[in-house]
C-alpha positions as protocol buffer text, in pm:
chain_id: "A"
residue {
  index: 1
  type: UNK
  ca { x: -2222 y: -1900 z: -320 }
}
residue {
  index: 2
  type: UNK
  ca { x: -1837 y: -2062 z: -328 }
}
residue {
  index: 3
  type: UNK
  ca { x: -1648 y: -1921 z: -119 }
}
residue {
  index: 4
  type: UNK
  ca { x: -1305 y: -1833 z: -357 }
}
residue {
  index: 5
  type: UNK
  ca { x: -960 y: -1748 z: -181 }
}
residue {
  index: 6
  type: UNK
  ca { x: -797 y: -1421 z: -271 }
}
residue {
  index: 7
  type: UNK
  ca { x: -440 y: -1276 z: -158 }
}
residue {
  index: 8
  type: UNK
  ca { x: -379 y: -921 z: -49 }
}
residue {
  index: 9
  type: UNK
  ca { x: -2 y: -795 z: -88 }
}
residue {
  index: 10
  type: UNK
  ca { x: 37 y: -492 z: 75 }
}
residue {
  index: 11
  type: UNK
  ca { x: 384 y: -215 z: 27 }
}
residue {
  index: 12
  type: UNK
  ca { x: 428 y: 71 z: 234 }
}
residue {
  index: 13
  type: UNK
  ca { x: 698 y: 270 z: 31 }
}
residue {
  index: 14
  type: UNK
  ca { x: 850 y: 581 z: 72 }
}
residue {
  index: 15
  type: UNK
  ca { x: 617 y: 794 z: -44 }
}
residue {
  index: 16
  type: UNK
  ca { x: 340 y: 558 z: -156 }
}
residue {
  index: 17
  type: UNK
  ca { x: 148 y: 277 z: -31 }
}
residue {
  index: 18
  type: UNK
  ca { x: 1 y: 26 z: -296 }
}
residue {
  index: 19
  type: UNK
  ca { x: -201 y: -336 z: -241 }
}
residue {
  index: 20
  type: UNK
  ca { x: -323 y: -561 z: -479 }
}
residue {
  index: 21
  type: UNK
  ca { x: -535 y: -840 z: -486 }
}
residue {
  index: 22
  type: UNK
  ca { x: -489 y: -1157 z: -623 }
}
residue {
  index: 23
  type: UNK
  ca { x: -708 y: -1479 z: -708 }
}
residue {
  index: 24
  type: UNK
  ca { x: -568 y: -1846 z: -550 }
}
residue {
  index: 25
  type: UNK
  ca { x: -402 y: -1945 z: -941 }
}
residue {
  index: 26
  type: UNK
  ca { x: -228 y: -1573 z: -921 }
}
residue {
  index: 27
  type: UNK
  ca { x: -444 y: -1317 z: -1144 }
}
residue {
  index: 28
  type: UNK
  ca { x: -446 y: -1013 z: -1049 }
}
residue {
  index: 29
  type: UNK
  ca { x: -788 y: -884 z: -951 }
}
residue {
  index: 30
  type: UNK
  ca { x: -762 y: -538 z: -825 }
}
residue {
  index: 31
  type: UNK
  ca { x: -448 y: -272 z: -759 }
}
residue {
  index: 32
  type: UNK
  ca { x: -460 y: 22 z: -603 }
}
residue {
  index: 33
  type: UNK
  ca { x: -201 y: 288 z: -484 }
}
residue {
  index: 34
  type: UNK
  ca { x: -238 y: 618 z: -282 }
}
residue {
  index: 35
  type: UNK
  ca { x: 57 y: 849 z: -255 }
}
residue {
  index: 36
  type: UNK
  ca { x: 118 y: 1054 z: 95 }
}
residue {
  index: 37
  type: UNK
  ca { x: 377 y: 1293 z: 157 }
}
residue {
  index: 38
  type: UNK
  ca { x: 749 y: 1289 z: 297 }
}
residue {
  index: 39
  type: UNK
  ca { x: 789 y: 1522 z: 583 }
}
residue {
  index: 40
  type: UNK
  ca { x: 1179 y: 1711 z: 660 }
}
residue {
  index: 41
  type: UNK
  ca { x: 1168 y: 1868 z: 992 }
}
residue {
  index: 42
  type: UNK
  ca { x: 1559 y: 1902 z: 987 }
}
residue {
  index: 43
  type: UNK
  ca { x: 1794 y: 1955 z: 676 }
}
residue {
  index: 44
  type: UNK
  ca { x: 1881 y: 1544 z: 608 }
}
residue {
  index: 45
  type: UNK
  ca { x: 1559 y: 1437 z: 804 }
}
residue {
  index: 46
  type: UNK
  ca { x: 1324 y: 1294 z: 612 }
}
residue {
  index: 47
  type: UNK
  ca { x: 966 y: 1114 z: 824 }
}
residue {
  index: 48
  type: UNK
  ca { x: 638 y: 967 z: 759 }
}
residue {
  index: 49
  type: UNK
  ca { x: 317 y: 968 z: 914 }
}
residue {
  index: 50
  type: UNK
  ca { x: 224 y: 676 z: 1025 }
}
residue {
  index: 51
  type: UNK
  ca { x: -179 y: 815 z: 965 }
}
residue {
  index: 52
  type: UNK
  ca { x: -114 y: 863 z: 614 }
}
residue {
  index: 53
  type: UNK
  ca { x: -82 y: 502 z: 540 }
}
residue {
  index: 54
  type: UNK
  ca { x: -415 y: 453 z: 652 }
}
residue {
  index: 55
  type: UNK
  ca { x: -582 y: 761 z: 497 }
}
């Protein structure tokens, strides 16, 4: 079996990360997104966990 090179992008956003894979010539194979929530401890705090990116 060839062995065919892909590329993973990966974007940890504010309230979603998303990755997508992507042949050598640039088609896009797979995407995929999972949302996680903001946290607000404090009135004008806004955090993340870092656990949710991985979840």
């Amino acid at each position: 079996m060839a062995k065919m090179k892909r590329y993973l992008g990966i974007d940890v956003g504010t309230t979603a990360v998303k990755a997508a894979l992507f042949t050598a010539s640039g088609r896009m194979v797979r995407v995929a997104s999972c949302d996680y929530p903001l946290h607000t401890p404090r009135p004008t705090w806004v955090e993340q966990e870092p656990q949710d990116w991985i979840r």
